[in-house]
Every structure is written in C-alpha cells, then in structure tokens.
C-alpha positions as CSV (number, residue, x, y, z in Angstrom):
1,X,93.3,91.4,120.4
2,X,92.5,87.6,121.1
3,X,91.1,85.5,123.4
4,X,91.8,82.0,124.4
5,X,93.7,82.3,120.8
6,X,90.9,83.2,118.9
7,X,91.0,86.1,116.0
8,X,88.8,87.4,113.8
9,X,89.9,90.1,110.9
10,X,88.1,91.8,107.9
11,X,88.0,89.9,105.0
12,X,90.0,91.2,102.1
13,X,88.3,90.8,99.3
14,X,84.9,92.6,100.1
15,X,86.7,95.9,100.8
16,X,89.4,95.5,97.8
17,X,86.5,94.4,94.7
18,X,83.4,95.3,97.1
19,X,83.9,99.0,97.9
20,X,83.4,101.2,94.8
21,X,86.0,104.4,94.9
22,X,83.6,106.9,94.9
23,X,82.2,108.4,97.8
24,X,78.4,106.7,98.0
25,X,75.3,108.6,97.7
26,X,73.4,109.4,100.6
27,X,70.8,107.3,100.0
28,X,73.4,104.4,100.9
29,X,73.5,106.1,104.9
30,X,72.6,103.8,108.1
31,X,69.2,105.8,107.8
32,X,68.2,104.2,105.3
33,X,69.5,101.1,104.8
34,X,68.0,100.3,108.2
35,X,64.5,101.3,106.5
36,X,65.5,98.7,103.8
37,X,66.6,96.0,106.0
38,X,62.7,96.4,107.7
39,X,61.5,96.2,104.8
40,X,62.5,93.2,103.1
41,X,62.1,91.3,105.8
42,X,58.4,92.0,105.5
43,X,58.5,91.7,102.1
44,X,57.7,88.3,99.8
45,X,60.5,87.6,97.6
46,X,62.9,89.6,99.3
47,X,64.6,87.2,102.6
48,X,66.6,85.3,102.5
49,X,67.4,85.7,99.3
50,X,66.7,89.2,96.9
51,X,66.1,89.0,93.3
52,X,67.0,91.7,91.0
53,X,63.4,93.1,90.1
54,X,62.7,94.1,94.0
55,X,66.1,95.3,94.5
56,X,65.5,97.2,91.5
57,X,62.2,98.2,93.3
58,X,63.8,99.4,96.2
59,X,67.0,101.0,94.6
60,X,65.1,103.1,91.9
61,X,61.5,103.9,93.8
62,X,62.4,103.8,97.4
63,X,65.6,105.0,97.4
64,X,65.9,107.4,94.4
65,X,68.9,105.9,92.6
66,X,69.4,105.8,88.8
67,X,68.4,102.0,87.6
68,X,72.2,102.2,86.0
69,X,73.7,102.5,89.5
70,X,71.1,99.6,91.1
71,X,72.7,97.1,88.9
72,X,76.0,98.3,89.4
73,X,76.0,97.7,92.9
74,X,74.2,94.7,91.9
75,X,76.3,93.3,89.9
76,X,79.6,94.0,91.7
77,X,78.1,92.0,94.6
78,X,77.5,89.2,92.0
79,X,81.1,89.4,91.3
80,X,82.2,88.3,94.8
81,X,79.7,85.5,94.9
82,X,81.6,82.5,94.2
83,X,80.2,80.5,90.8
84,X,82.1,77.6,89.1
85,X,83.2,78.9,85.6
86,X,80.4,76.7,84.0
87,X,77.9,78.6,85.7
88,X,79.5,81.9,84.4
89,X,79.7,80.7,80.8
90,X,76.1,79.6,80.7
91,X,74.6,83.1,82.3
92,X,77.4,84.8,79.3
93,X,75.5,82.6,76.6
94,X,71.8,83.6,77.7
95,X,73.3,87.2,77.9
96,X,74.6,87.1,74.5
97,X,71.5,85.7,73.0
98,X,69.2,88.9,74.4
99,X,68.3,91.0,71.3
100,X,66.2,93.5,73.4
101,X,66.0,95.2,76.5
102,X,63.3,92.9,77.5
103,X,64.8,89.8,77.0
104,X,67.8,91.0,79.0
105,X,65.6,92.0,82.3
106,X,64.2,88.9,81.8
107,X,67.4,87.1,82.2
108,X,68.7,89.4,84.9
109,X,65.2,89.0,86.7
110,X,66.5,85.1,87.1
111,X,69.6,86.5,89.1
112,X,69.5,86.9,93.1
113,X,71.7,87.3,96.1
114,X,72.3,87.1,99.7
115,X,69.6,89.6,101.1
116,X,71.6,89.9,104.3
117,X,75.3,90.4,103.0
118,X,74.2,92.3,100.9
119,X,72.6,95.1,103.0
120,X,76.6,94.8,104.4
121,X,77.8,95.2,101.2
122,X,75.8,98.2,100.7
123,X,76.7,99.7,104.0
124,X,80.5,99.1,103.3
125,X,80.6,101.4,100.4
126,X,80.7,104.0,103.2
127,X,84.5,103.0,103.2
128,X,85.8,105.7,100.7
129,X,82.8,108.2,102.4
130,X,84.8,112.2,102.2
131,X,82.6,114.7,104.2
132,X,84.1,118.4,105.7
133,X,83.0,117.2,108.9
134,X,83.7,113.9,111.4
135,X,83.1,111.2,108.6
136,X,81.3,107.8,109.3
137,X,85.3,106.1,109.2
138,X,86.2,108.8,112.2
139,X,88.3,111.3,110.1
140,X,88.2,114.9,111.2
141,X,88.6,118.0,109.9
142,X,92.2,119.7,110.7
143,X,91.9,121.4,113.9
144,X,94.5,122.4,117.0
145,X,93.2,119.1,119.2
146,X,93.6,117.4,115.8
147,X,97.4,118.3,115.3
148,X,98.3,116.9,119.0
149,X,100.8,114.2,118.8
150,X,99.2,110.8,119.2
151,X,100.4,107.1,118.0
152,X,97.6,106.6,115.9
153,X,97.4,109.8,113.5
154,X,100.5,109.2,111.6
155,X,98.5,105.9,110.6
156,X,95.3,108.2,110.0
157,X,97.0,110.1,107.9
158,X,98.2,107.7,105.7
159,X,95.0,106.0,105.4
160,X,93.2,109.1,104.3
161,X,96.0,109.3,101.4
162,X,95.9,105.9,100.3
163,X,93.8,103.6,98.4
164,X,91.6,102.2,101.1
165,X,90.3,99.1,99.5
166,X,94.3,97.9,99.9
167,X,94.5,99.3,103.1
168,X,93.9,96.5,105.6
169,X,94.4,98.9,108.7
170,X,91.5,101.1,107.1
171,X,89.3,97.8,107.2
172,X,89.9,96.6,110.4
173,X,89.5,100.5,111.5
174,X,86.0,100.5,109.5
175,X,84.7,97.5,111.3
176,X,86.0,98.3,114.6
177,X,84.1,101.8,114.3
178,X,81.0,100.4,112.6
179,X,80.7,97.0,114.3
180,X,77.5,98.0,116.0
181,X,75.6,99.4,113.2
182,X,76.4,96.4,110.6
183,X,75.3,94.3,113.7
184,X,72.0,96.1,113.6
185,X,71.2,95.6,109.9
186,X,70.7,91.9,110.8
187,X,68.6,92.1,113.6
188,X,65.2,91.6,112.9
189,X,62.8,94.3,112.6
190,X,60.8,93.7,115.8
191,X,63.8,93.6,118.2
192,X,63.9,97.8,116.8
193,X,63.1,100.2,118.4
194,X,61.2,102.8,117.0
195,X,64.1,105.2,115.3
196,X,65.1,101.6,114.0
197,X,68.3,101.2,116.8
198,X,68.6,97.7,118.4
199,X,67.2,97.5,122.1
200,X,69.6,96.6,124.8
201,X,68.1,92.7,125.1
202,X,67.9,92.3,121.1
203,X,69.4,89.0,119.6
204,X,71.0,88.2,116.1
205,X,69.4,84.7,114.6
206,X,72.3,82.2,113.6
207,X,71.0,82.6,110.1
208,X,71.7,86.2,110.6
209,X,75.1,85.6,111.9
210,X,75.7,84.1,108.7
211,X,75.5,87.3,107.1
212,X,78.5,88.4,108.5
213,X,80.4,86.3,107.8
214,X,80.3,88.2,104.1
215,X,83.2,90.3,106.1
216,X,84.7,88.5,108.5
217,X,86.5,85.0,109.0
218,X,89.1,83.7,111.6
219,X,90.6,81.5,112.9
220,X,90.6,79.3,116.8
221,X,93.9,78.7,118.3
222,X,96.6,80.0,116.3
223,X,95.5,77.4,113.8
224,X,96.4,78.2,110.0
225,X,92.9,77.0,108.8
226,X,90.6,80.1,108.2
227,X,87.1,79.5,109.0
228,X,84.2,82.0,108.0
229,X,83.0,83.4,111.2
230,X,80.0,81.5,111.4
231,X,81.4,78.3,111.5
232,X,84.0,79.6,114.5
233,X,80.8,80.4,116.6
234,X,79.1,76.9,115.5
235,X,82.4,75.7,118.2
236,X,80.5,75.4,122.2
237,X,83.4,77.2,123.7
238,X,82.8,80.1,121.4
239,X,79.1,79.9,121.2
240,X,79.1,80.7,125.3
241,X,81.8,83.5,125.1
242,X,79.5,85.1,122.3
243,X,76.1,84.4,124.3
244,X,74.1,82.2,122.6
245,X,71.4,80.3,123.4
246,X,70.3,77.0,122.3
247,X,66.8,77.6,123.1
248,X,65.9,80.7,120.2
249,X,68.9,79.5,118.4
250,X,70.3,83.0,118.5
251,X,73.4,85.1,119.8
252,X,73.0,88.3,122.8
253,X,73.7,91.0,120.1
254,X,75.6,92.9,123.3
255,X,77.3,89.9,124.2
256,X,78.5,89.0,120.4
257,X,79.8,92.5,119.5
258,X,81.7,92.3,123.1
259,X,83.4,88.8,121.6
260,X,84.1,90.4,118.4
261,X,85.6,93.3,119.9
262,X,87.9,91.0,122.0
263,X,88.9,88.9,119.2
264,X,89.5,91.3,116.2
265,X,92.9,91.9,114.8
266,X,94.5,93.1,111.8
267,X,94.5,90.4,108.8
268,X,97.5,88.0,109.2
269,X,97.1,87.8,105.3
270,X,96.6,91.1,104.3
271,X,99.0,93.5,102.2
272,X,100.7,94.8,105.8
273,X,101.7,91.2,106.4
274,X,102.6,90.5,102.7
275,X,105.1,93.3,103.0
276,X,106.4,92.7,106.3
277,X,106.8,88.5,106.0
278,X,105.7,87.6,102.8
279,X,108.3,86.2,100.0
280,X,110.6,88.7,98.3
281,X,111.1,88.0,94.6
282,X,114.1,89.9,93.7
283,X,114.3,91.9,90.4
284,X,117.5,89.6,88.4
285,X,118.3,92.7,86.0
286,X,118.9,96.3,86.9
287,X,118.7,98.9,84.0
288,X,122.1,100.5,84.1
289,X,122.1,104.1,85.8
290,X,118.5,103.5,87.3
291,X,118.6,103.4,91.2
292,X,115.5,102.1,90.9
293,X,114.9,97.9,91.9
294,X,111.2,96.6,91.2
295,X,110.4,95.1,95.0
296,X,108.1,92.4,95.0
297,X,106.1,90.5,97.7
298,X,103.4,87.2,97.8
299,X,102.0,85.9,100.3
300,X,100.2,83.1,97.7
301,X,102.5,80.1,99.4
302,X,100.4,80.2,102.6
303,X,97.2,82.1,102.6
304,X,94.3,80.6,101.6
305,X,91.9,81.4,98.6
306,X,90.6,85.2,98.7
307,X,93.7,86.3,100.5
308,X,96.2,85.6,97.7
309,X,98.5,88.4,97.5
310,X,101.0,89.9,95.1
311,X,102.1,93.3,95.3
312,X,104.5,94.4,92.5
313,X,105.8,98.0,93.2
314,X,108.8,100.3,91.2
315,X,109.3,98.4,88.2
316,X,111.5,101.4,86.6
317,X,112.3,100.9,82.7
318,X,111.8,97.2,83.0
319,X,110.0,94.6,81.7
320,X,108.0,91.7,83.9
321,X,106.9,88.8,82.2
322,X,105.1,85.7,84.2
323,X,103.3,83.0,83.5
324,X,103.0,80.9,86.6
325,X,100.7,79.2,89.4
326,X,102.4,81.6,91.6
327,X,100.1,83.9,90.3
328,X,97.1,82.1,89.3
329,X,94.0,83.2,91.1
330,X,96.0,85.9,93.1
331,X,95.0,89.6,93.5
332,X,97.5,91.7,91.6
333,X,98.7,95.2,92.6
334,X,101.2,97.2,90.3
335,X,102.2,100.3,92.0
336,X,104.3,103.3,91.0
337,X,105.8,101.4,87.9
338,X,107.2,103.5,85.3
339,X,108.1,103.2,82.0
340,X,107.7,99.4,82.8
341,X,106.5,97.0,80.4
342,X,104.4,94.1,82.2
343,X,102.8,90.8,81.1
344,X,101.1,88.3,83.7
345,X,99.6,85.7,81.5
346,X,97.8,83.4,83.6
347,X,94.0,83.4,85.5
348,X,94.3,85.9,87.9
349,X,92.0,87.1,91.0
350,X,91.7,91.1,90.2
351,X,94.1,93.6,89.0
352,X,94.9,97.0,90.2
353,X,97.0,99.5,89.2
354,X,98.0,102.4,91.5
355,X,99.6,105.6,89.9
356,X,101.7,104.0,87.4
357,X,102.9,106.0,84.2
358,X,104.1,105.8,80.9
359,X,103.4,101.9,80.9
360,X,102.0,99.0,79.5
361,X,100.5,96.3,81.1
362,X,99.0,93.1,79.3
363,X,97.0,90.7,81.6
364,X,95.5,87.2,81.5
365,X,92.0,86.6,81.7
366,X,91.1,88.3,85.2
367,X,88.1,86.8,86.5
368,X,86.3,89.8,88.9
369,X,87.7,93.1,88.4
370,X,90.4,95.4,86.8
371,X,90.9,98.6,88.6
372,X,93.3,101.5,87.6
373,X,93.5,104.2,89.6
374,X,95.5,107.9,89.7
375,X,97.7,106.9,86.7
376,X,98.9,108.8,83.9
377,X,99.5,107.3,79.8
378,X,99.2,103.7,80.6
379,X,97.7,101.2,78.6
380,X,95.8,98.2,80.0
381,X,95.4,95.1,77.5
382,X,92.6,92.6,79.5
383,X,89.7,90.3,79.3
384,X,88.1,91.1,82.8
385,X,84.3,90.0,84.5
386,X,84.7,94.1,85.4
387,X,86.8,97.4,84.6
388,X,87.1,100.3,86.2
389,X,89.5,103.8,86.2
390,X,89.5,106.3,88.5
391,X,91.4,109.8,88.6
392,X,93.2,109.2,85.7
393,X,94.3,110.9,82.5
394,X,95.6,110.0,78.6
395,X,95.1,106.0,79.6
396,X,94.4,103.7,76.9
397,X,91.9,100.5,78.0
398,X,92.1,97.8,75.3
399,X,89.2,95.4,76.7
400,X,87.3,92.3,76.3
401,X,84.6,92.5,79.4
402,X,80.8,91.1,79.9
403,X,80.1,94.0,82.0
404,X,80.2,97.9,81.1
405,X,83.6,99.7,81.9
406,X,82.6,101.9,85.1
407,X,84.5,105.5,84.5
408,X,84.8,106.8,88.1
409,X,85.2,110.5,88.6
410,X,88.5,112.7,87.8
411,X,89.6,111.0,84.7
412,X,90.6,113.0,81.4
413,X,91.5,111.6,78.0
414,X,91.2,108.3,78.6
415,X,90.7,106.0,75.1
416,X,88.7,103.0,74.9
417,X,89.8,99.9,72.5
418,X,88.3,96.5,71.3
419,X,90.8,93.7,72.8
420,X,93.1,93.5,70.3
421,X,96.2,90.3,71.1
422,X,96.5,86.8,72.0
423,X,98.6,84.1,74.2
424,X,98.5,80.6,73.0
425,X,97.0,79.7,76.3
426,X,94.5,82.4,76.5
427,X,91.5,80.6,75.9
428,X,92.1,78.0,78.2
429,X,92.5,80.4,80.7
430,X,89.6,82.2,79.9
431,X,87.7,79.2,80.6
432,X,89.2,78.6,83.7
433,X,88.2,82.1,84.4
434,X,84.2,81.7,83.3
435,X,84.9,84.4,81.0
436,X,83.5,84.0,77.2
437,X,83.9,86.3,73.8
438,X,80.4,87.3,74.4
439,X,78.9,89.5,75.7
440,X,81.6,92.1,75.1
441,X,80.3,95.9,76.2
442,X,83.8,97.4,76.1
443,X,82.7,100.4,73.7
444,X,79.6,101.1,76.3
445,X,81.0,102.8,79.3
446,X,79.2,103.7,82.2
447,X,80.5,107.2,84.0
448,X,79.6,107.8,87.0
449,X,79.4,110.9,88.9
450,X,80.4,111.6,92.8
451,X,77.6,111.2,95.7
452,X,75.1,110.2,93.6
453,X,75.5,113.8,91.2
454,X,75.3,113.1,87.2
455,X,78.6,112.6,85.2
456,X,79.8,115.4,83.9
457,X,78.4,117.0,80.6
458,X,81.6,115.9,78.3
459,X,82.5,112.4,78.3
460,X,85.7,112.1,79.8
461,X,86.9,109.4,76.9
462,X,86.7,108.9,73.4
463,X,86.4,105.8,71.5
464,X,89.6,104.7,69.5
465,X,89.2,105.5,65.7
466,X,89.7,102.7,63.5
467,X,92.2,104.4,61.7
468,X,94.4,104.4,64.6
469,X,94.3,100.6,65.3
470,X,96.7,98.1,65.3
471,X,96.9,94.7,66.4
472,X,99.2,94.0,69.3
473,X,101.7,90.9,68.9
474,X,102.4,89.4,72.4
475,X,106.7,88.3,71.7
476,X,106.9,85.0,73.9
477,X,106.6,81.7,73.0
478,X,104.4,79.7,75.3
479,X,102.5,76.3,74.6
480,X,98.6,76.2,73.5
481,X,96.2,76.5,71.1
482,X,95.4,79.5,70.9
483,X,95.9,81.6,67.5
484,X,94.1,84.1,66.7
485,X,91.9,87.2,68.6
486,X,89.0,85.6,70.6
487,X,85.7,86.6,69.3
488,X,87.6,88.7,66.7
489,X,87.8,92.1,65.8
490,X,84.3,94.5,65.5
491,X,83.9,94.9,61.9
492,X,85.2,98.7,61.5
493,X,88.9,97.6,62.9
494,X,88.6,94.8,61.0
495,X,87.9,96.8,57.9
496,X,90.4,99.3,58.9
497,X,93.1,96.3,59.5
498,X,92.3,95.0,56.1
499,X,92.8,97.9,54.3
500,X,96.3,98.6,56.1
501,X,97.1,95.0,54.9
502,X,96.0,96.0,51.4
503,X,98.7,99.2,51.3
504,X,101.4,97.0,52.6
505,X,100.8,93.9,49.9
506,X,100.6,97.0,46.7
507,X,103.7,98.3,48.2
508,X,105.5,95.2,48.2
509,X,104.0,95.1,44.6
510,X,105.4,98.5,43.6
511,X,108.8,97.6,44.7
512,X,108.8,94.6,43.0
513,X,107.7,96.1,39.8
514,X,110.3,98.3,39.8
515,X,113.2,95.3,38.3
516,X,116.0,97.4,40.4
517,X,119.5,96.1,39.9
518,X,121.2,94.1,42.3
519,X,122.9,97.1,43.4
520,X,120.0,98.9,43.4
521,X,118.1,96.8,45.3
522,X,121.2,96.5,48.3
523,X,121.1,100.6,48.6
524,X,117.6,100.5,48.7
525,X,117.2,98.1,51.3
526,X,120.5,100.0,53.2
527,X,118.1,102.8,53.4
528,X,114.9,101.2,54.5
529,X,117.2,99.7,57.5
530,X,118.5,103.3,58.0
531,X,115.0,105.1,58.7
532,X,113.7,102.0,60.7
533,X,116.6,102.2,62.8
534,X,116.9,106.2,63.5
535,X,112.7,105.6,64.3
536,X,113.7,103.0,66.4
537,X,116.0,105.1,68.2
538,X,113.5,108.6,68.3
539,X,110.6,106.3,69.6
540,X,112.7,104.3,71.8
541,X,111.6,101.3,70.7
542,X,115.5,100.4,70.3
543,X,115.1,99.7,74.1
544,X,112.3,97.5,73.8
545,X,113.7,95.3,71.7
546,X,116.6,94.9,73.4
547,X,114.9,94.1,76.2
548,X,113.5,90.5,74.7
549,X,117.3,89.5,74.1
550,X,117.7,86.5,76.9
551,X,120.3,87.8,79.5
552,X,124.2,86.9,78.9
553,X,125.0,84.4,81.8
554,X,128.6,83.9,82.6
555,X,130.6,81.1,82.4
556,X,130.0,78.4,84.4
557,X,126.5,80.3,85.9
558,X,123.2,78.2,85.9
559,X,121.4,80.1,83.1
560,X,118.8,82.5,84.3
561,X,119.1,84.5,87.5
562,X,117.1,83.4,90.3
563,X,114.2,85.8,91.4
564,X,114.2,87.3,87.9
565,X,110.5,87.6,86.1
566,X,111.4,87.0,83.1
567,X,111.8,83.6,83.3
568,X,109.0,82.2,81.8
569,X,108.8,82.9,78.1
570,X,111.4,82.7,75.0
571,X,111.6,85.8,72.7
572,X,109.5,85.0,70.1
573,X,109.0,88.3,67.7
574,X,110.8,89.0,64.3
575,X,110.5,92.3,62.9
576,X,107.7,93.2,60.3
577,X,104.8,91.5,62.4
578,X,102.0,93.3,63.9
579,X,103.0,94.7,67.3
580,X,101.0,97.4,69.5
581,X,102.1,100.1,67.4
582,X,101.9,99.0,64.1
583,X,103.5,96.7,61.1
584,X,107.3,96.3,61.3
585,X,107.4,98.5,64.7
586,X,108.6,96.9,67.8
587,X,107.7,94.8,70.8
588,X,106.4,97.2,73.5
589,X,108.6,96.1,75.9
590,X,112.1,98.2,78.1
591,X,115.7,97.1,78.9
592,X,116.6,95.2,81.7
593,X,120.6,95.1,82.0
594,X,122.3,92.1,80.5
C-alpha cells in the first residue's frame, strides 16, 4: 500500500459533490471522451483551459447531449473550483443583471475551466454507472462463481447498496480499476495509437500530471501535511520511482501508474476513518422510551480543508441545534434521522441527507451543494450554490440557490418553496459563503432523466401555492444583524402573507368590538387556550415546544451536559409569532429528555 512511506488516496470531495447520482449517458463512455480529449488538444481555445461556448460545442454537437445537461456538468465542475467569496459575489451580480438569454451566454461565455480535470471529471461520473452486465466499477451480475465466499464481496455488496459518493472504499475501488484509462485521457494525442489506447513507451507531460491531481493527493513519510499529487512527484526521490525524465520534462506513463499502484491506500480522512477514529460527540438527552442515541463523528480537528467531515446519524425524536466552527466549512451527512428536528447555522461545506423521514432540517448558507437522497416527508430550509433530490417522495425544499434545483430520477411529490426564515447571523455567513439574494432560480427546476433518456412526462413536483405559505421563525437567540428574509419574499407569498396579516389584525378588531365583560372576556380567553392546547397535542407540536425548554441540571452539576448539541442557542420563541406552520403554532422542533 506504500512505499518508502509514501500514500496517495482519492480525493473526497470530487466523488462526494463531483459524481452526479444518476447513471451517465453513454456519451460520457472512455470511447468518447478519448475522441474529446484528441480533440481539444487540436483545437484553439480549448487547452489548457476550456471555455464554455466550445464545451458547449462539443457537449451539444459532438456528443449529442441536451445544452441543459452541458452546463450542468459544467457548472457542478465550477462548483469544486475553489474562488474567494468576492469572486462568487461579483459573477452573482453580473448574473442577476442578465435580462435575456443573450446577455446570460454572454456572461457564461466569460467562464472556463481546467480542460484536463475536467475530462476526469467527466469520466468519473462513471462512478454510480448500473448496467446488467460487468459494469466499468467491476460489479457483476449474480451468478454461481459470483456467490463463492471471498473477503472482498461482503464489501462489494455494500458498496453497490450505498451511496457511493460517501463511500471512500468505492473511490479508492474506482481508481484502482480505472487508473489506466484516466491516465490515458492526459496523454497527448500523438503518443495514441490508432483506436486512441496509449502505446507501451507513451509519457504524461508534468503539466498533465497536474490534471490528476483533480483526484488525488498524498502525503510523503507518514507526514500529516497533504500535498496534491503533483507537488509529491515535484520531490527527486519520487520523481525516479515514478520515471521521469528531466530531459522531456515528463513521467513513463507505465512507470507512473506502477508508483501509483504501489502507493494508493484508502483515505486516512475519509468517512471509514471518521467512524473508526474520529471524535464522538455524545447525544446529552435521550427521549424517554426511545432506544434510539443520535451517534455522531468529526474528523474536522485534524484533516485538512476538503476532507472536513461530520457525519450525524439516528437522531430519533430529537432536536440538534449548532452553531459552531466545528462545523464551519465541513461536509455534513444526516443519515437515518427520524422525526428529528435539526439546525446547523453556520457556513458549511455541502449537505447531504440520506433516507431521513418525517424531519426538518434548517441549514446555514451552504456554499457548493445540498443533496437529499432516498428520504421520505422531510423538509430542507437552505441557501445553497446547488440543490439536488434523488429517490425521494412528499419532501418539501424551501430554497434560496443561484443555480437550478437538479430533480434526479425516482422522486414523487416533492414541493418546491421560496426561502422563507432568518438567523441573525445569516448574512454574514452568506458572505463568507459567496452566496448573494440574487440570482435566485428556486421555482425553475431542472429534472433530469436516467442515461441520458428525457424526464418523465409529469413533473414529479409542484410548486407551493401561496395560500399555503407561512413564514418560518427560527426559536434561538444568537448575535447579528440580521432581521428580516434576505432578498425577501416573491410578490405572490408576499401578497398571500399580507392578506393572512390582514384576517388576523380584523379579528383582533372583532373581538375587541365586542365590549365583553371581564368575565366574559376570562371564559373566552379559557377557551381559546383550550383549542390551542388540544391542537397542540393532535399535531404534536406539544413536543416541540417542550423540546426548546433548557434541560433541568441538578444540583451542584455544571449547567449543560457535555457532548450535547444543543448548546449553542437560548430559546427564544413566544407563542403567536410566525413559525413554519403558521401564526400562533409552534416551533418545529421534538423532545429531548430533561
């Protein structure tokens, strides 16, 4: 796995935001991305770095795909490419000033990236590849020799049945099995030979080389400093192990994928390792007759930017509330939480949910990409560069996001919202983020079909009515200036909002104009408390409530638990103000044990 305490691994982040969870359309195959990678590097405008309008060239009239699926791929590359939040703002402002589809190609035709990674990019989205038949990833289909007993196809197995782009095994499997083709793809075109397979004597520029390291880093000597893998084979020692010469400036492409073989290993900062060593943050309260305990793991106190880590799994009729630099910039997963009421209010990395239900989860800005995936009634609150949902059914997405939400295939009944709550903090972080109010596309979803096939004839979402909105009050108290929804509300919820406002103030009217008696006026208010309370207790919003009461310490204890997650915030929500369900209803939040 290493030599002379060497290792390489997969990076994390191109699999977990790069790799779309749809299996890729053909046009994406070895075939003929190797026909691509010939052709722009004979091609003005196109090496080192490709701009949109040839890419668009390529995607729509060489390869076939719909222009709507060329600047997805393009864009979700963009994503990964790291850009100081200034830049971001800037490129939202000259978006949000396009008033035609002209003047928005025009500022997309200013946009480029990385010719070389991304041909790897493309080529990875073979990750989540399904076919009957041996798959690119080295799946089969069931057979007798299949079934035989063998260390490795327990692991298979649950590979094929999880998500992938988490799966830091199925990444270090995909490189391992591919590393001679993504080698290929940055070998220039005359080293080819003629069915466009590298010869046995071809070399890999150290330009080129710098295109890989789009996937892989490392790092020399058991050291804890992480290098991308260019700059490990810019070391002498290295550079003779991996065969390169000093004369054409170039590696032996035999003798560099031998060294890479030699040296890969499973990524010391991936989820496996976060689970196995990283820190354990106890859940403080237990809800009385659950067996359940929310486990949670980070590895964001030792790995390095890219590789922060937080995996949040079986919160169970709980609540979670952080606000920390624990989190900031980390990528998020929330898996198999039910009934579970979650706020992370800070920057973060990218969110994912995995087959949560009957939960609601409010986010801080999130600067690349929200994902949820295979979960049932849960509703996402976010401002997010990107949003996408996948296999999932009666979900409610309540988003602020420059980019159009990508509906991946098998979802039902899924409800798209306008953004609709605040933190006092949350446009600082939003800056830190180099996410604006504008543009905002969350009512302009983009469904996308499987292998490249159309989506499906009846939109699998609807669009919630404004009749049905309602503000959502976030119960903490935190410090900042922030007091009211960024960018605001579109016009029809605002109307709607207004008019619900309007009811309220002539009822208030109506009940004053009535001149009840003091009596009168104690058995009438008796009554009102009556219903709210038995609808509290139907709904079980009673719960939620509860919940936000601080936890009873005993005497002589040191105030809150350690490990617990709600230790960030004061309760800060009296009842009559806005919450997600409506005036005078309560906090969406669950009981944690006090």
């Amino acid at each position: 796995m290493e030599q002379d305490g060497t290792s390489v691994w997969a990076r994390l982040e191109p699999f977990l935001l790069g790799a779309l969870q749809v299996p890729p359309s053909a046009k994406l195959s070895l075939h003929y991305l190797r026909k691509m990678a010939a052709y722009v590097r004979t091609r003005e405008g196109c090496y080192p770095l490709l701009g949109w309008p040839m890419w668009r060239h390529i995607a729509c009239g060489k390869l076939q795909l719909p222009e709507d699926l060329a600047w997805l791929y393009f864009e979700t590359f963009d994503l990964l490419t790291p850009h100081v939040p200034e830049e971001r703002l800037g490129r939202a402002e000259a978006l949000s000033q396009c008033s035609s589809a002209k003047e928005l190609d025009r500022v997309r035709s200013k946009l480029s990236v990385d010719t070389l990674q991304f041909l790897l990019f493309l080529y990875m989205q073979q990750l989540n590849r399904v076919s009957l038949r041996t798959s690119l990833i080295g799946e089969e289909w069931p057979s007798p020799r299949a079934r035989s007993p063998s260390p490795s196809s327990d692991r298979e197995t649950k590979t094929n049945s999880q998500n992938k782009n988490w799966d830091d095994q199925a990444h270090l499997t995909f490189v391992q099995t591919h590393l001679s083709d993504l080698l290929e793809l940055l070998v220039e075109p005359g080293q080819l030979s003629r069915s466009g397979q590298a010869v046995r004597d071809s070399q890999i520029s150290a330009e080129a080389v710098q295109g890989l390291s789009f996937l892989l880093e490392g790092c020399v000597s058991r050291g804890r400093t992480v290098h991308p893998v260019h700059r490990l084979l810019s070391r002498a020692p290295l550079q003779a192990q991996a065969g390169y010469s000093q004369l054409s400036r170039s590696f032996s492409l035999q003798q560099l994928q031998t060294w890479l073989r030699q040296t890969l290993c499973l990524n010391p900062f991936g989820t496996s390792a976060c689970l196995r060593s990283g820190k354990k943050l106890a859940w403080a309260h237990q809800v009385e007759g659950s067996m359940k305990r929310a486990k949670i793991a980070r590895n964001t106190h030792v790995a390095p930017p890219g590789s922060r880590v937080v995996l949040m799994s079986q919160v169970f009729r709980q609540t979670l509330a952080k606000n920390s630099d624990k989190l900031a910039g980390a990528n998020i997963k929330v898996h198999r939480c039910t009934e579970a009421f979650i706020y992370l209010l800070c920057p973060l990395r990218s969110v994912c949910l995995d087959k949560c239900r009957n939960s609601t989860v409010v986010l801080g800005p999130v600067e690349t990409s929200v994902h949820v995936q295979s979960c049932e009634n849960v509703r996402v609150v976010c401002v997010a560069g990107h949003v996408a949902v996948g296999a999932s059914s009666r979900c409610t997405l309540h988003a602020l996001t420059p980019t159009r939400p990508l509906l991946l295939p098998g979802n039902a009944a899924l409800t798209l919202g306008p953004f609709h709550t605040h933190y006092p903090s949350l446009e600082d972080d939003m800056a830190k983020a180099g996410l604006a109010v504008v543009p905002n596309v969350w009512d302009q979803p983009l469904t996308l079909g499987s292998e490249g096939h159309p989506p499906p004839e009846n939109p699998p979402y609807r669009l919630l009515p404004p009749s049905e909105f309602c503000p959502m009050a976030i119960p903490f108290q935190m410090e900042g200036d922030t007091c009211e929804i960024p960018g605001g509300l579109p016009p029809p919820y605002k109307a709607a909002l207004d008019e619900r406002e309007r009811r309220v103030q002539e009822w208030q009217t109506t009940v004053k104009d009535a001149r009840l008696t003091k009596d009168q006026r104690r058995q009438f208010q008796a009554l009102v408390e009556q219903k709210f309370h038995e609808w509290l207790l139907e709904s079980g919003n009673r719960q939620q409530l509860d919940s936000l009461i601080p936890p009873i310490v005993a005497p002589g204890g040191s105030g809150e638990p350690s490990g617990s997650w709600v230790d960030t915030y004061s309760p800060n929500h009296r009842p009559g103000e806005r919450t997600p369900d409506g005036p005078g209803q309560a906090a969406r939040q669950t009981p944690t044990a006090r």
